[in-house]
Structures are given as structure tokens and as C-alpha cells.
N, C-alpha and C positions, 0 to 999 in steps of 0.2 A: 504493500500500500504506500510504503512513503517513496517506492524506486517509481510508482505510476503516477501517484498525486506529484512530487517533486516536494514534497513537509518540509525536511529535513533545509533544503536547497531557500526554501518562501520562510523559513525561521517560524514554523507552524509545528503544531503537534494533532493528534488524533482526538485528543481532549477539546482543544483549542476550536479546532475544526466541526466538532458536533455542537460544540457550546455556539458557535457563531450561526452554524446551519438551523442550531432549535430557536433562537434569537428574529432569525428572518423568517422561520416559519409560522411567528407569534403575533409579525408585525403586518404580514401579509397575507394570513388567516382570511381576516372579511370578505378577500374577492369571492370565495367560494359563494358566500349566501350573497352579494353584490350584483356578481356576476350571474348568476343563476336568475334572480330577478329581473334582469334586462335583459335575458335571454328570452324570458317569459315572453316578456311585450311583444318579442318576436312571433311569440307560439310554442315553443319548444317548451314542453311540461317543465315545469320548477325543480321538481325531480328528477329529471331526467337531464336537467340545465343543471345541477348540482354535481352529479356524476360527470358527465362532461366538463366542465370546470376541474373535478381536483384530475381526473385522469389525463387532459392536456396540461395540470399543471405538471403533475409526476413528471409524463415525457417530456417537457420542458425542462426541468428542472434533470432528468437523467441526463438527459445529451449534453446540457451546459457542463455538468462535472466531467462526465466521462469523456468528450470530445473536445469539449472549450478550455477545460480545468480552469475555471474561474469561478470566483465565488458567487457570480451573477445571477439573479432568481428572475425566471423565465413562466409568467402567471398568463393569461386572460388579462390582456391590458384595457387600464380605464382611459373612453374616449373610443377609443376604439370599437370596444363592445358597440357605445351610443351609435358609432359611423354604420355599425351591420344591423343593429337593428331599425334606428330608425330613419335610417338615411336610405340603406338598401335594401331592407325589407319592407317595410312600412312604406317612403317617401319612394322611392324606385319601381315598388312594385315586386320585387322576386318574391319568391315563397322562400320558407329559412333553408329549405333544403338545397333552392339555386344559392341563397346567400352562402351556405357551407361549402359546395361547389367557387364558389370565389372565393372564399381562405384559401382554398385547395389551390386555387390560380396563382392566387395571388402570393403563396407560398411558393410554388416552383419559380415563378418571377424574380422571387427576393432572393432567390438560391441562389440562381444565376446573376444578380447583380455581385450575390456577397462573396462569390468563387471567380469571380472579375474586376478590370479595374474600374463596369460599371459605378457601382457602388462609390469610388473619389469622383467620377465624371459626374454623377447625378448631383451629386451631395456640394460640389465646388458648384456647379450652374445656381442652386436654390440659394439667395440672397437671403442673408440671417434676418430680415427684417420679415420676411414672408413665413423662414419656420418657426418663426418665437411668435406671429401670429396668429398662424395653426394652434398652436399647444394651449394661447390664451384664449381662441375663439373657444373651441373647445372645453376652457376652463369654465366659461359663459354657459356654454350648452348644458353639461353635468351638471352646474349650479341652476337649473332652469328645470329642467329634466328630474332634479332632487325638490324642489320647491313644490312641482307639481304634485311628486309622488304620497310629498307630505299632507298634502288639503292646502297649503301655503298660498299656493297660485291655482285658482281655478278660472275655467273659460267664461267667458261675458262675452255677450248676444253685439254689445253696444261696443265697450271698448277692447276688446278679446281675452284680455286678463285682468283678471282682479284678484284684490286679495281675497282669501276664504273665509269661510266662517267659523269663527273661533270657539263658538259653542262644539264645535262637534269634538269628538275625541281623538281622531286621528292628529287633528292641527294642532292641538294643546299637550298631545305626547311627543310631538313630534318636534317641537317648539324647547321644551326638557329636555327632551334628549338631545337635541343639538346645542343646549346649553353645556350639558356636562361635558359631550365629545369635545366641547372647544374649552374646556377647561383642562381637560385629560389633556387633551394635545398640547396648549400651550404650556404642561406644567413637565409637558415632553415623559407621562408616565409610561413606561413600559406594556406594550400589548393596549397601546391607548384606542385604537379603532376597536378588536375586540372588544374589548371591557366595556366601550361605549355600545357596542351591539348588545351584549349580555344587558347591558340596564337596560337599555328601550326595548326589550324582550321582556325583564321581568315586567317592569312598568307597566306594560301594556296590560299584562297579566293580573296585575294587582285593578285594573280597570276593566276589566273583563272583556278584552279586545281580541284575543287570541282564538283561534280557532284551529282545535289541534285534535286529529283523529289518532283514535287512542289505539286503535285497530289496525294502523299502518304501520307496516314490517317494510324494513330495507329493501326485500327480496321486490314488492312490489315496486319499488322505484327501477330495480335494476327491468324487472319486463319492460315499465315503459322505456327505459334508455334502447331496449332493442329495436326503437324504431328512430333513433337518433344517430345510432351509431354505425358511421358509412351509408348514410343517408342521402349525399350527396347527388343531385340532379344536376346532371348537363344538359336536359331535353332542350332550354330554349339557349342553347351557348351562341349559337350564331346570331343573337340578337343583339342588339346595339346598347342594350341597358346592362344586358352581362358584361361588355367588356369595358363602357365606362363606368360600373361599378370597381369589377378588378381593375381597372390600372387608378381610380384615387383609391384604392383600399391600398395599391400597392406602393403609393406616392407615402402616402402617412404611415405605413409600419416602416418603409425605410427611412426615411426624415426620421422620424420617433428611434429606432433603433442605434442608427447611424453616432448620434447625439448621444445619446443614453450610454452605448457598450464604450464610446471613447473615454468618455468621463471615468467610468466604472476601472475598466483597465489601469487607470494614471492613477487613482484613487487606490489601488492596492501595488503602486508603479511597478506594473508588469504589463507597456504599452508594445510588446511583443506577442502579447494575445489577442491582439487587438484582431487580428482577420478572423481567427483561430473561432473566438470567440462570435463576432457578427456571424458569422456560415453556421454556428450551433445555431444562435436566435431566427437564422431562415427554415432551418429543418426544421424545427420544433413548430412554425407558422403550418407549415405543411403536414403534422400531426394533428394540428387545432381543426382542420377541415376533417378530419377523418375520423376525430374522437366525438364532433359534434360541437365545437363552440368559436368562440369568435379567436381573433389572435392573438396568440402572447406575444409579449414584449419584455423588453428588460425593464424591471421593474425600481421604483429610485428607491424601494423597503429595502434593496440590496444595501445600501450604506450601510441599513443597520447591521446586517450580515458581518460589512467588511469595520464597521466601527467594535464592534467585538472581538474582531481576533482572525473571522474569516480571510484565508488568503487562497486557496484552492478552490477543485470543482471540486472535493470534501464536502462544502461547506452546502454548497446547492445539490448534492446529493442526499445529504441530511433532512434537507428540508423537502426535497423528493418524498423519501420514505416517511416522513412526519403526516405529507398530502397525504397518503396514501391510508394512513389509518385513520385518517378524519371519517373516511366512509362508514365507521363503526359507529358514528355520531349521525349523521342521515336522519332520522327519525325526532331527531329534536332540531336540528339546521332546519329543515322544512314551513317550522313553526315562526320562524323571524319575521314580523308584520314590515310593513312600507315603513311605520313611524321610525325604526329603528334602523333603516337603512338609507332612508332621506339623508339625516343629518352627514353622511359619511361622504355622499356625494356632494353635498352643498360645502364642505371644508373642503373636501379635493380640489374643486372647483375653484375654489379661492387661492389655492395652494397653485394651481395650475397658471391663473391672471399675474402673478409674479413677475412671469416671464416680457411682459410688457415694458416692464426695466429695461429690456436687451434691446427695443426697438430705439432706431432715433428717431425720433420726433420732431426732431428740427429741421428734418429732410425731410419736406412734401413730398415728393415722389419716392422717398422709402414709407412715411407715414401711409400716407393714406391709400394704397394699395394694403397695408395692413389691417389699416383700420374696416375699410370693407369687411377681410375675412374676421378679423374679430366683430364686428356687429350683423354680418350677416349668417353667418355658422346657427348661433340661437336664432336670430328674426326667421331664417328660412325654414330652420328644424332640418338643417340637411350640413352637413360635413362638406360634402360633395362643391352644392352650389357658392358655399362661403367659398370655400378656396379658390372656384374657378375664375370669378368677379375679382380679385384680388389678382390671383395671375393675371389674366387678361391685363386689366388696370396698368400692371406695373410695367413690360414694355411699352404699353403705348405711352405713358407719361414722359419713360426716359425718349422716347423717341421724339415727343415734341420741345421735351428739354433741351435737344440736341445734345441728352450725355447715354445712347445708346450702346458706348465702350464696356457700359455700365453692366451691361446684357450680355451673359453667356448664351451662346449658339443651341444651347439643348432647351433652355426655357422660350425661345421662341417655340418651338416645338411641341414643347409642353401647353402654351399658352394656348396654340392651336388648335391643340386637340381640343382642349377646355371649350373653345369656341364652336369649333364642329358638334361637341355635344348640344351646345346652347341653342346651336341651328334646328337641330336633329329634332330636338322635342319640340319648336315652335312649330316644325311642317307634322308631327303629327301630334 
């Protein structure tokens, strides 16, 4: 183990290594019941979205140790979920089964960028102003998307959202619990997302909000997962909404990734696994379609991984087999109301708009092609169309700025496409 992991070599031990792997397995716990929840809105049973969730996280988390050897934890990423369900399934139109069929795409895509020197060509064309965009629109969306789920934000006839009604009991647990989550978090307690899930759980419970079948056994979640699992539809692949879904789906796990495993790498400085590691997080995309969920990503709970001690793929192996026995809990995960998983989104989300720092602001034509994809991402309820308006936007500005040098030759490209989409659906 320590001639395969390299311990010995990274000044790591076998202790060290599990302590940091059970650490990120405590911190990034929630996606399961998170993730499974947004699966839902999709259609995919809760249960069967729950199973799917830990068993892509496993293979994520296996191939990152075994092939990446880095401590990096490879989940069902948030944002992403939102982009497949209700961008590509809901807003697009696919069934979840064509959606799983584009993880599937969209995984063998990112294969091939991250086993090439696409992956620097893509990644050098996309102007930092456009991906630190992305990650805020999307910070917007989740916080909107969490709002909803709470009773927080509900629809109006007149002006389309309004605040909810505070009488009811989902708003007012939901309201708590996202008091305590943002206390947990700012007071940085350990397993603070869980803990925060576990009270808006009991909470609810103490309010007689829960609705929990006492008669459900594991076994029944695993039947329904057998209609989830390799479920995959290509019937309408020659269609035009298939393929502009997979390529923004494949636009935002590589931007997202790209970003993510560089930092991760430097962070435990071992930026020699830098390739090593992005070609695990593309395979592991291309297991997400076949296990049944949306794609993972490298996940930023990894810190806490690597703030403990983690320095190997040990570490995300650990937290592998951790996933893995979660499934013995099934039976009470199930039970997690929206109140309790609202609040989790609505801090993500804020945690996410951060990145808005990174843009400058004082450059109109970096701004406000940003500013589109950040306000249009939530206004349109679509991933997709925030980004496309923003692309677009930003060569054409440079080009009447006359500072088109400004413009790598692959985002015209990219820009293009964006546009042919935008055609596409106004002729039908």
C-alpha cells in the first residue's frame, strides 16, 4: 500500500490517510439526500436518486484514488445537478433517461479533452470573466431553486414571485433551519451541512411534518433503482436539443473541473497530478450516466480532506468505502423533508456568488457579458441560455471595441454554436 499510494514519499501514513478520507466523507455527506432531491424534480424516484448518488459517488471516489492518487473527492456536483434537471430535462424537454444518455456524452467528451491538449486549448480560449460568471450565475440559481423548495419564494399570477406564507410550516422550519446551518457554518463546526440536515429533520419531526413509511425496507429502493440503472436513451440522439444539451453540459463540467483539480493539486503541491488526476474526474462523468445521476465533479469539501492530513488517492478511497455503507442508512435518508434541505442550497449559493470578486468590473466589455450570464442563468431557469447571451455578448462587444486580440479563435466558435442554437428554436 504505501509502494502504490507513494505515503511514505507525500510524508503521509495509513492513519493519517483514513482520518482525512472519514473527515471529507462527513463534510460531503449531504449531497446524497441533496442530490437525490433534484434528481427527483427530474422524475427519477428519490430512492432510486439516493442509490444512484452514493454508487457514482463510490466510482468517483474509486478511480480518483486508484488512478488519480489524489486526495480529491469526486460527488454529484452542485449546479450541475440544477443544469440536468432543470435546464435539460424540464426546460429542454428530454426525458431523464435522454438526460443520463448526455452525462454518458458528455463524459466520453471530457475524456477526450482531459487525454489531450484539448482541455489547455479550451480552458486558455474561456476568458476568466465568463467562468467566474458561470459559477456565480449558478450561485443565483441554487439560491432560487433552495428558496422555492422552502415555501420562501412562491409563484404570483401578477408579479411571478412573491414571498410565501409564513403561516405554513414548511416556511417557518425552513426559515430555522437555515438559521442554525449559517451559524454551524460560520462557527466552521465540523460535519456542519450534516448536523444542519439532522436538525431540520428532527425539527420537522417535532412538528409533525415528516412522512415516513415504517414498512419501507432498503430492498424496495434497490427494485426501483432497477429501472434507473443503464437507463440510458439515445432514441432521439440525432436531435438538435441532444446535442446542444451535451456540449453546454460538457462546457460546464470542464470549466468547473479544469479550475477545481488545478487548485486541488497545488493545495497538496503535487501539480504533477494535475492531468493524472482531471482524466480520473472525466471517467468517473462517464460512470455518472450509467449508475443513473447527474455528474460529478471535484468537489471544494476536498480541502477538508486535504486540511486534515489527506495527501493520496488513500484519502478518497476512504471516503469511497464510507459512501458505500451509507446505503445501510437508506431507510431513514429517505425521510429528509425540502425544509431541511432548502437551507443547504440557499448557503451554497451564497458561497458560490463569491466568485464575482474575480470579475473586473471596470471593464465593460468583460463586465457585462458577465453580468448577463449571472442574471440571466436564475431569470431564465436555464444554465444553458444564461451562458449562451453572455458568450455571444462578449465577442461582439470586443469586436466593436476594436480590442478583438482580446478573443481567442475557439470562442468564436463556441459563440457560434451558442447562436445556431438560439436560431434553431426560434424557427421551431
Amino acid at each position: 500500500m504505501d509502494k502504490f499510494f507513494q505515503l511514505t514519499k507525500n510524508k503521509t501514513s495509513i492513519k493519517q490517510e483514513i482520518l482525512a478520507g472519514s473527515v471529507s466523507f462527513f463534510t460531503i455527506v449531504y449531497i446524497v439526500v441533496v442530490n437525490a432531491s433534484i434528481l427527483a424534480d427530474a422524475g427519477i424516484p428519490l430512492e432510486a436518486g439516493i442509490i444512484a448518488t452514493v454508487l457514482t459517488s463510490v466510482a468517483g471516489c474509486f478511480i480518483m484514488g486508484l488512478f488519480g492518487n489524489t486526495p480529491i473527492i469526486l460527488v454529484p456536483g452542485m449546479g450541475v445537478n440544477a443544469l440536468f434537471t432543470y435546464t435539460i430535462v424540464l426546460g429542454m424537454g428530454l426525458t431523464w433517461q435522454e438526460g443520463l444518455a448526455v452525462v454518458f456524452v458528455s463524459g466520453i467528451l471530457f475524456t477526450i479533452i482531459a487525454f489531450t491538449k484539448l482541455s489547455t486549448i479550451i480552458s486558455e480560449s474561456i476568458p476568466l470573466s465568463l467562468k467566474e460568471a458561470i459559477t456565480v450565475g449558478i450561485g443565483f440559481f441554487l439560491t432560487f431553486i433552495g428558496l422555492q423548495k422552502g415555501g420562501i419564494v412562491v409563484l404570483n399570477k401578477e408579479t411571478y414571485v412573491a414571498l410565501g406564507d409564513f403561516s405554513e410550516p414548511t416556511v417557518f422550519l425552513t426559515l430555522i433551519t437555515l438559521i442554525a446551518t449559517v451559524i454551524l457554518f460560520s462557527k466552521q463546526i465540523p460535519g456542519n451541512f450534516l448536523i444542519s440536515i439532522l436538525f431540520g429533520t428532527i425539527l420537522s419531526a417535532c412538528f409533525g411534518q415528516l412522512n415516513y413509511d415504517f414498512t419501507f425496507k432498503s430492498v424496495d429502493a434497490f427494485v426501483m433503482y432497477k429501472e434507473v440503472f443503464l437507463a440510458m436513451s439515445f432514441a432521439n440522439m440525432v436531435d438538435i436539443a441532444f446535442w446542444t444539451a451535451t456540449f453546454s453540459l460538457t462546457m460546464v463540467i470542464v470549466f468547473e473541473n479544469i479550475g477545481l483539480v488545478f487548485g486541488q493539486v497545488h493545495m497538496i503541491n503535487r501539480p504533477q497530478r494535475y492531468n493524472r488526476s482531471l482524466q480520473a474526474n472525466a471517467l468517473s462523468t462517464i460512470t455518472s450516466g450509467i449508475f443513473g445521476s447527474s455528474p460529478t465533479v471535484s468537489t471544494v469539501e476536498t480541502a477538508a480532506g486535504i486540511t486534515a492530513g489527506g495527501r493520496t488517492g488513500l484519502t478518497s478511497l476512504t471516503t469511497g468505502v464510507l459512501f458505500l455503507t451509507s446505503l445501510l442508512f437508506l431507510p431513514f435518508v429517505r425521510i429528509i423533508p425540502d425544509s431541511a434541505i432548502a437551507p443547504i442550497l440557499i448557503l451554497i449559493g451564497s458561497l458560490m456568488i463569491q466568485n464575482i470578486q474575480h470579475i473586473d468590473l471596470n471593464d465593460f466589455s468583460e463586465s457585462f457579458p458577465a453580468f448577463l450570464i449571472i442574471a440571466l442563468i436564475p431569470f431564465t431557469y436555464s444554465i444553458v441560455d444564461g451562458m449562451a447571451f453572455g458568450f455571444i455578448m462578449y465577442p461582439i462587444l470586443k469586436i466593436v471595441l476594436k480590442r478583438q486580440t482580446d478573443v481567442k479563435p475557439p470562442l468564436y466558435i463556441i459563440a457560434f454554436l451558442f447562436l445556431l442554437n438560439f436560431i434553431f428554436h426560434s424557427l421551431h
